[in-house]
C-alpha positions as CSV (number, residue, x, y, z in Angstrom):
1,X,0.0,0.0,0.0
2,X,1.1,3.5,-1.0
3,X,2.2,6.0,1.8
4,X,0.1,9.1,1.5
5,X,2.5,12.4,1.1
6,X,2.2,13.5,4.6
7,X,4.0,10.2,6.0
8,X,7.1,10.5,3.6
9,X,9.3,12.5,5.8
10,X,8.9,9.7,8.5
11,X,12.6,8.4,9.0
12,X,12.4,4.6,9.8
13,X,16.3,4.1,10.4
14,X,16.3,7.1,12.5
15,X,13.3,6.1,14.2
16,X,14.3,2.4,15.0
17,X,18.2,4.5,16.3
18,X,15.9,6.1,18.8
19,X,13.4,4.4,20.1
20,X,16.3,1.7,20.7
21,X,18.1,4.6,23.0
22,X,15.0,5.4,25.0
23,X,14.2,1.9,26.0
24,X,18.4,1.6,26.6
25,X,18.3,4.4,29.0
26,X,15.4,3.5,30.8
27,X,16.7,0.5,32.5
28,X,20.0,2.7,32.4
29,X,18.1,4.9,34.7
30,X,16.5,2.6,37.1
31,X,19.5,0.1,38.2
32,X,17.0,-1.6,40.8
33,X,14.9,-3.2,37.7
34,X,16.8,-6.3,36.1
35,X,17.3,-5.6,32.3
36,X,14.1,-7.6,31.4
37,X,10.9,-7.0,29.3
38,X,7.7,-8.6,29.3
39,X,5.6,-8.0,26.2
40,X,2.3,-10.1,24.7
41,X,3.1,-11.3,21.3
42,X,-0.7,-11.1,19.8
43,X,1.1,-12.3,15.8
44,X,-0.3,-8.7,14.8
45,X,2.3,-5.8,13.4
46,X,2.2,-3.4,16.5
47,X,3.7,-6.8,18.8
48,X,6.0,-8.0,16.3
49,X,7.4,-4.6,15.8
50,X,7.7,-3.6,19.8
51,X,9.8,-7.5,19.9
52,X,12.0,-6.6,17.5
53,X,12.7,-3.0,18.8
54,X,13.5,-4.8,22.3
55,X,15.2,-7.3,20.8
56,X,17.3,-4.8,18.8
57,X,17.7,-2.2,22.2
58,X,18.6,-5.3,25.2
59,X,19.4,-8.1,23.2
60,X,16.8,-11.6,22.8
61,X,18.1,-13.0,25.9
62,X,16.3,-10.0,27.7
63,X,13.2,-9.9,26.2
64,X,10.2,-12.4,27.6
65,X,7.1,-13.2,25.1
66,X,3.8,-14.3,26.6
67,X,1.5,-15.7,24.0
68,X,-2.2,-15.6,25.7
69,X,-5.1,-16.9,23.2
70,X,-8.2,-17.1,24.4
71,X,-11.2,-19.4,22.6
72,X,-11.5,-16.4,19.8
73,X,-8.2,-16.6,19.3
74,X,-7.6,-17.6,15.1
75,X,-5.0,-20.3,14.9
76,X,-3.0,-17.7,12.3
77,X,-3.2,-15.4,15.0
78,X,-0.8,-17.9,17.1
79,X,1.5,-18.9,13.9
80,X,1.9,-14.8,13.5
81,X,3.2,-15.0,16.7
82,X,5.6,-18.3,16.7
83,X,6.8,-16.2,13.4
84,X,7.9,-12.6,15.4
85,X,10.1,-15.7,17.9
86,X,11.5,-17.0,14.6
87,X,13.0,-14.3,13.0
88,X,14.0,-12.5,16.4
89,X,15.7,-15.9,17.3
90,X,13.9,-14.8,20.6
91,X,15.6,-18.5,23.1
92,X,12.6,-21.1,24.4
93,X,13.1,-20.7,27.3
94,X,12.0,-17.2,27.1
95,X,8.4,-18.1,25.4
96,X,5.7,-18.8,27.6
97,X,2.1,-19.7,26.2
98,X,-0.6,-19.2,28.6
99,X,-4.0,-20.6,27.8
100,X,-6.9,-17.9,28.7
101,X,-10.0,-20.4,28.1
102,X,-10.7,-21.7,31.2
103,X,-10.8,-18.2,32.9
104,X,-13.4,-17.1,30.5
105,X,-15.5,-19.6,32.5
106,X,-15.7,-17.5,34.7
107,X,-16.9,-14.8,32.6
108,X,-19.6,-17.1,30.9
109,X,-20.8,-17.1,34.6
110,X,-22.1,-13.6,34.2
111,X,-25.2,-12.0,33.3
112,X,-26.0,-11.3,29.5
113,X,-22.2,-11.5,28.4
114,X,-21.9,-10.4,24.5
115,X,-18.6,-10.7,22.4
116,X,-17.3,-7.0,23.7
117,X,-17.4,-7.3,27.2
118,X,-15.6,-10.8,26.5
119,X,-12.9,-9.1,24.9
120,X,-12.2,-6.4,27.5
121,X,-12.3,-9.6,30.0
122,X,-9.5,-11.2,27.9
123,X,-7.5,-8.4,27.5
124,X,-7.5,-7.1,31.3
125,X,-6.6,-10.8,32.0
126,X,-3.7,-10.9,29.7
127,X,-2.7,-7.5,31.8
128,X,-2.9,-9.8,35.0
129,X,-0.5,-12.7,34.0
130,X,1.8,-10.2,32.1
131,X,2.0,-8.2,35.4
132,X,2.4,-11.5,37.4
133,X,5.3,-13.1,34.8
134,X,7.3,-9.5,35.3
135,X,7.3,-9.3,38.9
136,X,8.5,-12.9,39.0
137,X,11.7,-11.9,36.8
138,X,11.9,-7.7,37.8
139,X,11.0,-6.8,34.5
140,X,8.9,-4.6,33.4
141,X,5.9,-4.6,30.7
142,X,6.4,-3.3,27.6
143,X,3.2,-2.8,25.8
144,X,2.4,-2.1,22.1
145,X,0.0,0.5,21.8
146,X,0.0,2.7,18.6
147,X,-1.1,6.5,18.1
148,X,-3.5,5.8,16.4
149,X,-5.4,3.4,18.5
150,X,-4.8,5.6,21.2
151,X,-6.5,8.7,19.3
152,X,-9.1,6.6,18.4
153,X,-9.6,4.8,21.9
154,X,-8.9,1.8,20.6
155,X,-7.9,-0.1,23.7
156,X,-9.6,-1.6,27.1
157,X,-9.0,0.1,30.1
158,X,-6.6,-1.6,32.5
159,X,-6.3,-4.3,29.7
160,X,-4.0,-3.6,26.9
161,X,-3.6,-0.1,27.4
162,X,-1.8,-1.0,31.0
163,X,2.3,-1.7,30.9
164,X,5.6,0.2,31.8
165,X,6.7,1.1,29.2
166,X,5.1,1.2,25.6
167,X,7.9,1.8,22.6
168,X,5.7,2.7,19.3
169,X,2.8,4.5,21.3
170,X,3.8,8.0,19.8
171,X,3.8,6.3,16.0
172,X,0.7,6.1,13.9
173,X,-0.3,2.8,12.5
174,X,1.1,4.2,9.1
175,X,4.1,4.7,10.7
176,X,4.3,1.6,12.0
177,X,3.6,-0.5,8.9
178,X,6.9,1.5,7.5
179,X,8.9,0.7,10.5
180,X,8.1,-2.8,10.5
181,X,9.3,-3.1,6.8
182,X,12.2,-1.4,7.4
183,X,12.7,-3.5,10.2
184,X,12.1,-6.8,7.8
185,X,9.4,-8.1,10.1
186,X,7.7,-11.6,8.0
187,X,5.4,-10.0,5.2
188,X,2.4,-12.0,6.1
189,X,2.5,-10.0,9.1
190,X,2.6,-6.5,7.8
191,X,-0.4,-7.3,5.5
192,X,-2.3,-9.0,7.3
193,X,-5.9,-7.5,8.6
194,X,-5.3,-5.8,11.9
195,X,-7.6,-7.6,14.5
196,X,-7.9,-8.1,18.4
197,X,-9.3,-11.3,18.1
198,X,-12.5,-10.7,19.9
199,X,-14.5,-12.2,18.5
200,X,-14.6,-14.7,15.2
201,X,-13.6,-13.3,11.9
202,X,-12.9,-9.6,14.2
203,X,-11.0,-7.0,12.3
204,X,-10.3,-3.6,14.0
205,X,-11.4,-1.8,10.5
206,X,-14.7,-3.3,10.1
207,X,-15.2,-2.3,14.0
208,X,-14.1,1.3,13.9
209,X,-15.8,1.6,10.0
210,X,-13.4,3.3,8.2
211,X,-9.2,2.1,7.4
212,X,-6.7,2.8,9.8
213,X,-5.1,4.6,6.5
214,X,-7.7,7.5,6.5
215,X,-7.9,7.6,10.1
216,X,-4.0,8.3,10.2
217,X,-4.7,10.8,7.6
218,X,-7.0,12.6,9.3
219,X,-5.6,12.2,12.5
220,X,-2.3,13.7,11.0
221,X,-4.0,17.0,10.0
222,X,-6.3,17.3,12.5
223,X,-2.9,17.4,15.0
224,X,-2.6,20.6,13.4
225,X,-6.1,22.2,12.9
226,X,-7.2,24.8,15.0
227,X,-10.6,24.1,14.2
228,X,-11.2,20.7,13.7
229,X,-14.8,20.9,13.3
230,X,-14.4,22.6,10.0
231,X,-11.5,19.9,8.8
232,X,-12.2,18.4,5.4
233,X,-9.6,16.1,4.0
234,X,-9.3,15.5,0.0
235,X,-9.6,11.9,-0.9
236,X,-11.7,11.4,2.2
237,X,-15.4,11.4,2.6
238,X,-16.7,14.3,4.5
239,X,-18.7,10.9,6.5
240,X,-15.6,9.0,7.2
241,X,-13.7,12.2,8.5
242,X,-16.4,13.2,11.0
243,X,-16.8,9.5,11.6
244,X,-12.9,9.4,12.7
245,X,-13.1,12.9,14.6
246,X,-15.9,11.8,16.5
247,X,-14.5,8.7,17.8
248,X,-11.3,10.7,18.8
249,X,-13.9,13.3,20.6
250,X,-15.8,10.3,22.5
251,X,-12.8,8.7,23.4
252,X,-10.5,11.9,24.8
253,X,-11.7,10.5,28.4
254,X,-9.9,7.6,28.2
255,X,-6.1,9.5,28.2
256,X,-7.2,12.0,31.2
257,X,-7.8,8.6,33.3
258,X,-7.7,8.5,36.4
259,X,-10.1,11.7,37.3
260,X,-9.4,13.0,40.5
261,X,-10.5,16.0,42.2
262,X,-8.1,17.6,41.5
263,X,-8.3,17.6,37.8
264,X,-11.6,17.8,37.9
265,X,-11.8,21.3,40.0
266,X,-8.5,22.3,39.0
């Protein structure tokens, strides 16, 4: 897929030289924390591409990979994964696979469950055991949130959107997609639909209703509109912009968290 213009000064080598530095002189900073991360391989582009950064940063013998399926889970989805291990030559001993079904008993317990509230189940679990695995090593949790699913909301509270330390969080997802082929990540991978898995046959696209390619568009320009209300983006429908700006409006909550008084009352 073609890079719109406004993504071609985006520097992948220089990006890749300092993201590597940050993660380096964070443990640099905090001695007390052994040089260990923790991240959930979910076989999508945004994990494979936060592995390989770690890998690149502390070396493969430092870098822990949790691979958590639940019953949605696509068997691709776990191949994905096993390939991100592969090609960062990431040692078995270091790759865990923990089996999320039989806690979702415990969700199927509850009243009226439906596929979403399944989901953020999954994913806050997955934030328990990656939690668990990096206090039992003093590492930390290295999470792979993107810019534009942060935007965009596009996470569960206290579930994905929980770690330490989160490497591509200030890239958008276009960003990402030129990082991990710089980075030579498998090319299955890279094209591959982005999903969460939360249900069968679950893309994030079809969920949000519009490409995370005109979302980063918009969400590119409207970083830099005064008036977003009146922002209008050519090649875009005028539906799929407000579409994008209101889910980033609706969303806005979810960064402030947690409210206190404080905040609240100033």
């Amino acid at each position: 897929m073609e890079t719109h213009k406004i993504f071609q000064a985006f520097n992948p080598e220089t990006e890749t030289e300092k993201i590597t530095k940050a993660i380096r002189k964070f443990f640099d900073e905090r001695p007390f924390l052994a040089r260990k991360a923790v991240i959930g391989l979910s076989g999508g582009i945004d994990s494979s591409v936060a592995c390989t950064l770690l890998v690149r940063a502390i070396g493969k013998g430092n870098v822990f990979c949790l691979k958590m399926p639940s019953s949605t889970s696509s068997k691709e989805s776990s191949e994905d994964a096993d390939k991100t291990i592969v090609f960062n030559e990431i040692p078995a001993s270091n790759f865990f696979t923990k089996d999320l079904s039989a806690y979702e008993n415990i969700f199927k317990k509850l009243e009226e469950p439906n596929d979403l509230r399944r989901g953020n189940f999954c994913a806050r679990m997955r934030m328990i055991y990656l939690f668990d695995f990096a206090t039992k090593i003093n590492g930390i949790v290295c999470g792979t949130e993107n810019l534009s699913e942060n935007y965009l909301g596009y996470f569960t509270i206290c579930g994905d959107q929980g770690s330490i330390f989160e490497p591509i969080e200030h890239l958008f997802k276009t960003e990402v997609r030129v990082l991990a082929q710089f980075l030579k990540i498998p090319e299955k991978i890279i094209e591959k639909p982005p999903t969460a898995d939360l249900w069968q046959a679950q893309t994030d696209e079809a969920e949000l209703g519009f490409t995370y390619r005109e979302a980063d568009i918009v969400l590119k320009i409207w970083e830099k509109t005064e008036k977003p209300e009146t922002l209008s983006v050519a090649g875009i429908p005028q539906e799929t912009v407000q579409k994008v700006l209101k889910r980033v409006k609706n969303s806005a909550y979810k960064l402030e968290l947690p409210y206190t008084v404080a905040k609240i009352l100033g």
